[in-house]
C-alpha positions as CSV (number, residue, x, y, z in Angstrom):
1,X,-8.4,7.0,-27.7
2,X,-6.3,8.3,-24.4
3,X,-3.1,10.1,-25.1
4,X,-1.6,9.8,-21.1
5,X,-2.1,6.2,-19.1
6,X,-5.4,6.2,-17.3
7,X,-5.6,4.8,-13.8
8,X,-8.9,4.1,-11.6
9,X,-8.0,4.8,-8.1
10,X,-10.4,2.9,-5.8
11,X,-9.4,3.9,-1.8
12,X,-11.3,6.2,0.6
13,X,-10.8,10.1,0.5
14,X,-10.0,11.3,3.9
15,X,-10.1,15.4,4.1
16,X,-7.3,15.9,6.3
17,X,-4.6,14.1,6.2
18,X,-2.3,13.3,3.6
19,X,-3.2,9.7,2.9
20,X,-5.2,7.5,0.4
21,X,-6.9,9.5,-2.7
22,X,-5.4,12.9,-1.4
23,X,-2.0,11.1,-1.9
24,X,-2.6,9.2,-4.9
25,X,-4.3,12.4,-7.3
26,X,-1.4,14.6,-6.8
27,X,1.3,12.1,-7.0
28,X,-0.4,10.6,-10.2
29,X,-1.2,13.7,-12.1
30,X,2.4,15.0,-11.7
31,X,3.3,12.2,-12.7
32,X,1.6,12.3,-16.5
33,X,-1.5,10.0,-15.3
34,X,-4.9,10.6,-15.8
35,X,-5.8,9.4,-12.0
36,X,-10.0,9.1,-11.8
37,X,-11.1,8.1,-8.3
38,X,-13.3,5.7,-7.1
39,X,-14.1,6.3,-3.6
40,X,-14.9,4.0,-1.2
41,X,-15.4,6.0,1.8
42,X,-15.7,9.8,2.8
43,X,-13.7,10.7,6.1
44,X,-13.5,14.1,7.3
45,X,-10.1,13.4,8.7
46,X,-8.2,9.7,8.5
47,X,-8.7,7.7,11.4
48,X,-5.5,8.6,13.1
49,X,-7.0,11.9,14.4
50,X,-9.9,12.1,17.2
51,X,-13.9,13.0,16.2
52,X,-13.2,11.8,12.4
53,X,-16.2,11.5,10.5
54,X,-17.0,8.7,8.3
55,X,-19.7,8.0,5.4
56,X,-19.4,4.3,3.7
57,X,-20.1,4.5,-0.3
58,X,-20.1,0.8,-0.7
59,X,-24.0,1.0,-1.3
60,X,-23.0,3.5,-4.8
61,X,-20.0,1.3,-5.5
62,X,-21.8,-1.1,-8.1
63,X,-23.4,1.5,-9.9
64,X,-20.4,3.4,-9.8
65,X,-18.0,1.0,-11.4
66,X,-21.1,-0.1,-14.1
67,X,-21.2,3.6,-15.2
68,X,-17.3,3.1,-15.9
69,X,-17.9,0.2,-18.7
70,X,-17.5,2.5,-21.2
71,X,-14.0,3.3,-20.1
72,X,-10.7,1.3,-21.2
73,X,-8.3,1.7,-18.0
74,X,-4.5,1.1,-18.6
75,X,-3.8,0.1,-14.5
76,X,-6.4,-0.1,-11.7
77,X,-5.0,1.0,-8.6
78,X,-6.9,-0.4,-5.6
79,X,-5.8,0.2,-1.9
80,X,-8.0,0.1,1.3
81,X,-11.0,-1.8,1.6
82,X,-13.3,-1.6,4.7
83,X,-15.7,-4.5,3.6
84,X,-15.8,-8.6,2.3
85,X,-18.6,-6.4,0.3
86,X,-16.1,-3.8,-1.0
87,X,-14.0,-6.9,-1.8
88,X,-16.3,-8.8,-4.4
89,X,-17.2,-5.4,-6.1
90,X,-14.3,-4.0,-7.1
91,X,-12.6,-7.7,-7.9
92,X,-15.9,-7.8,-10.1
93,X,-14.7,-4.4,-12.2
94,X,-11.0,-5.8,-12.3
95,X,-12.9,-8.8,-14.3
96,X,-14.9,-6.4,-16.0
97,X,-11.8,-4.3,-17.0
98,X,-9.5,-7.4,-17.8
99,X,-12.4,-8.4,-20.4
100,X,-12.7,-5.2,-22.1
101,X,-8.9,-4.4,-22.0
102,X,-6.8,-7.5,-21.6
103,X,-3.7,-5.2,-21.3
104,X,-5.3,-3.6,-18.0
105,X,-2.9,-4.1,-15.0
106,X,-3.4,-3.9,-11.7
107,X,-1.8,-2.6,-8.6
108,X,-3.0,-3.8,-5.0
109,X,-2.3,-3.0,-2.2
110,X,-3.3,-4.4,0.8
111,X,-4.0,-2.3,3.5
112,X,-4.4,-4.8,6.2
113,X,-2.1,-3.6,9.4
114,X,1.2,-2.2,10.4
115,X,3.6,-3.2,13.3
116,X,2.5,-6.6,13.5
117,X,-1.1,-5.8,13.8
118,X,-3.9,-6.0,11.9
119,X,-6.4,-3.7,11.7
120,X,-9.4,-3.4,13.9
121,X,-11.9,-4.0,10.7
122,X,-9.6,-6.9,9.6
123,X,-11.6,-9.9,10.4
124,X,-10.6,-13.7,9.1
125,X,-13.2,-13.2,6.8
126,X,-12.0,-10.0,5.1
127,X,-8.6,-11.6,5.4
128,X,-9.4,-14.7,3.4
129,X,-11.6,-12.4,1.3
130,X,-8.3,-9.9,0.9
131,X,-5.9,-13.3,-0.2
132,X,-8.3,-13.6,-2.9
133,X,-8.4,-10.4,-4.4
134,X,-4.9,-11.0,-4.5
135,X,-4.7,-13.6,-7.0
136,X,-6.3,-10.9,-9.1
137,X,-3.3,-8.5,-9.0
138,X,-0.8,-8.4,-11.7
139,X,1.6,-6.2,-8.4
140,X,0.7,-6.2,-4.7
141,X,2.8,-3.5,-2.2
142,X,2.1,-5.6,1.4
143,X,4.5,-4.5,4.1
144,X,5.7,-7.1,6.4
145,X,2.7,-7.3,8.9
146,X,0.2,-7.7,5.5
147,X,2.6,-10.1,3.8
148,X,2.4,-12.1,7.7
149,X,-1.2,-11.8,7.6
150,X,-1.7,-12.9,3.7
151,X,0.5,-16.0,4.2
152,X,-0.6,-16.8,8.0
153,X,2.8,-16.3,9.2
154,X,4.1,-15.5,12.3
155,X,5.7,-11.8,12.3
156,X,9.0,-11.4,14.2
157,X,9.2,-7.6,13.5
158,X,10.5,-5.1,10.4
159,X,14.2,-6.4,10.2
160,X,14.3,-9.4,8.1
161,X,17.0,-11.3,6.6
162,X,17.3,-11.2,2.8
163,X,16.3,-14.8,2.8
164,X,13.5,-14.0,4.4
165,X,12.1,-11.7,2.8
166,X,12.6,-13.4,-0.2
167,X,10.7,-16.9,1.6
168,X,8.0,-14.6,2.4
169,X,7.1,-13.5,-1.3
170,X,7.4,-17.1,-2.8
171,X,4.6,-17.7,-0.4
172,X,2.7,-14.5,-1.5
173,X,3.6,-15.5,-5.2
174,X,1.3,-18.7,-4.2
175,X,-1.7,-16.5,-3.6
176,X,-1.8,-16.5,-7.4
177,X,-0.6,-12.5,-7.8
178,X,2.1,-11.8,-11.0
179,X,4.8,-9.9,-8.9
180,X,5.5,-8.9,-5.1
181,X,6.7,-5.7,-3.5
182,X,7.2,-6.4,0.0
183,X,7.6,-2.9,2.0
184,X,9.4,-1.6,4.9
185,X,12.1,-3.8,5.3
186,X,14.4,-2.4,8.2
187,X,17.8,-3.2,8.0
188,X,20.0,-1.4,10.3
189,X,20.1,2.5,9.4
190,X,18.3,2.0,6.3
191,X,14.7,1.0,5.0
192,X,13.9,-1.3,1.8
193,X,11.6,-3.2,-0.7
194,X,12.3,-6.0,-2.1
195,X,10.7,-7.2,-5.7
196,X,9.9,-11.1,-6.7
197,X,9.1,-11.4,-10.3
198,X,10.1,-14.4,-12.8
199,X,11.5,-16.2,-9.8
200,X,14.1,-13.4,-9.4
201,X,14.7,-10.9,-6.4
202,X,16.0,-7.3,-5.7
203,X,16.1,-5.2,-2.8
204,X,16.5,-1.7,-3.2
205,X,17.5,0.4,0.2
206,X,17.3,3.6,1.4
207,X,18.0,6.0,4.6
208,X,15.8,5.5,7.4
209,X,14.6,7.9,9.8
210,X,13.3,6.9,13.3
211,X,10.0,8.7,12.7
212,X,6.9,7.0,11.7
213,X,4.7,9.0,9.6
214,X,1.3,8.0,8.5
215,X,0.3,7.5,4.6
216,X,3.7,6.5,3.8
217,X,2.6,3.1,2.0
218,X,-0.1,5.5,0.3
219,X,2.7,7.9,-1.1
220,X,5.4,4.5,-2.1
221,X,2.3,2.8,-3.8
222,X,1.1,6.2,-5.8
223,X,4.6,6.6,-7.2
224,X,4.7,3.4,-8.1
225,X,1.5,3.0,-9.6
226,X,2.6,6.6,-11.8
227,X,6.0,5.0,-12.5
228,X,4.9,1.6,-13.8
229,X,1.9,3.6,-15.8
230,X,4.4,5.4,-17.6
231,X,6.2,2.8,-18.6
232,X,8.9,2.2,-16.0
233,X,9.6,-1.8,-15.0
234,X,8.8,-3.0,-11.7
235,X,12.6,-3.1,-10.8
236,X,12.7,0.4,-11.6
237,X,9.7,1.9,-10.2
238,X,10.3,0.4,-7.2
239,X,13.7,2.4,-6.9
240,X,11.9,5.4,-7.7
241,X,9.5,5.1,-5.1
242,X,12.0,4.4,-2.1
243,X,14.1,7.3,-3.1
244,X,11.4,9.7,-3.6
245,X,9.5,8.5,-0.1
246,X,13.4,8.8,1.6
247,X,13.7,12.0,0.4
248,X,10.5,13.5,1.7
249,X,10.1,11.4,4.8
250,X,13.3,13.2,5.5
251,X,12.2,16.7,4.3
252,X,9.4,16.2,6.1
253,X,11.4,15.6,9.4
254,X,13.3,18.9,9.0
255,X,10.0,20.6,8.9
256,X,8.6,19.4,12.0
257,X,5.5,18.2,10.5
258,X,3.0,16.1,13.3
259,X,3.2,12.8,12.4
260,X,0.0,12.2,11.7
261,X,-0.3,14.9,9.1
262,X,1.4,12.7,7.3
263,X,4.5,12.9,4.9
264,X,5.3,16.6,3.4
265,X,5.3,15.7,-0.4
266,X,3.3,18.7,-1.9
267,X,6.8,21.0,-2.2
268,X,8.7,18.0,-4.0
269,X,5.8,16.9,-6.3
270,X,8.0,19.2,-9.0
271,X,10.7,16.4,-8.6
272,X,8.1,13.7,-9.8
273,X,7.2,15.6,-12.9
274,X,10.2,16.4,-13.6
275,X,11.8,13.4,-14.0
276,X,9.3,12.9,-17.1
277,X,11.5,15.5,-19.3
278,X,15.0,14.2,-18.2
């Protein structure tokens, strides 16, 4: 028997850039998770910088995740998928895992596009593949442009309406998934997520700053993923998560870190550990 929540972490592990599984370990293990990876993809640098180089594992991935049957997992954490193969194997092992541990949760999210557009890999066929993973998912973390996408509707930008948002996740709730997180919600000077569980809604805001830094839906879904492994409700792991991305995205502005480097959390990891003593 585990003593500390284990997680599988299926996304790609990009060298350089802070982003995917180099944001999800960290943030997990301070956090009092025992995060094993499942990689996806290799990238020498994420696909935001020039000359990256890239190495597909999909070819390993069954093997991989048969080796694991041995293994109970507490929460699967699952974010980018490059393939409609990629897809079918790893909604295989959450079947796989849900059999052999019916308490097994699962976090998705949906890394399908930002600022209205999808991304160049994003076909209609990974899309449709991608709506049914989601029925899968006891939490999905889409920001607005993958919530658009999921529900084929039309995106009018990051500053919706609380009644909007909220119209939004009833339709995501439709996809068959046990709770919604929908990202990024601009509202004036501040940025929020709003939950939709048991019919019920909450929006949590925070500061916003004008910059846009890459991996920020990586770091919100880690801390979440951590928080809701340890114990935490939805409702209060999503707090967690905006205030702990507002503080670094804002940290990380002061330092003058390039965007694409990606948000600054390594000097306020202590803060996430921390908060397991209080």
């Amino acid at each position: 028997m585990h003593t500390v929540p284990r997680v599988a972490c299926i996304n790609d592990l990009s060298g350089f850039g802070r982003c995917s599984l180099t944001t999800a370990l960290p943030v997990l293990s301070v956090m009092g998770v025992q995060a094993c990876p499942a990689p996806t993809a290799v990238l020498s640098k994420h696909t935001g910088f020039p000359g990256f180089t890239f190495t597909d594992l999909t070819d390993g991935m069954a093997a991989y995740f048969e080796s694991w049957n041995d293994l109970r997992f507490d929460w699967i954490y699952s974010g980018f998928l490059g393939s409609v193969d990629q897809i079918e194997l790893v909604r295989r092992f959450f079947r796989s895992q849900k059999a052999l541990n019916p308490a097994c949760k699962i976090l998705l999210d949906p890394v399908m596009g930002d600022d209205g557009k999808k991304y160049s890999t994003y076909t209609k066929e990974l899309c449709d593949a991608m709506r049914q993973l989601v029925a899968e998912a006891d939490v999905i973390t889409p920001n607005i442009t993958e919530a658009c996408l999921l529900t084929d509707t039309a995106y009018h930008g990051e500053a919706l309406h609380h009644a909007e948002a909220a119209a939004l996740a009833e339709q995501l709730m439709l996809l068959g998934c046990g709770s919604v997180v929908i990202t990024g919600i601009v509202q004036e000077n501040t940025i929020g997520n709003l939950t939709y569980y048991n019919g019920k809604t909450n929006f949590y805001r925070v500061h916003r700053t004008e910059c846009l830094f890459s991996g920020t839906g990586d770091l919100f879904a880690s801390v979440l993923c951590g928080a809701l492994a340890g114990g935490a409700s939805l409702n209060e792991a999503v707090k967690k998560s905006g205030q702990f991305l507002s503080e670094v995205t804002q940290y990380t502005l002061q330092e003058n870190t390039p965007a694409a480097e990606g948000v600054l959390f390594e000097p306020l990891l202590r803060k996430l550990g921390d908060c397991l003593y209080e």
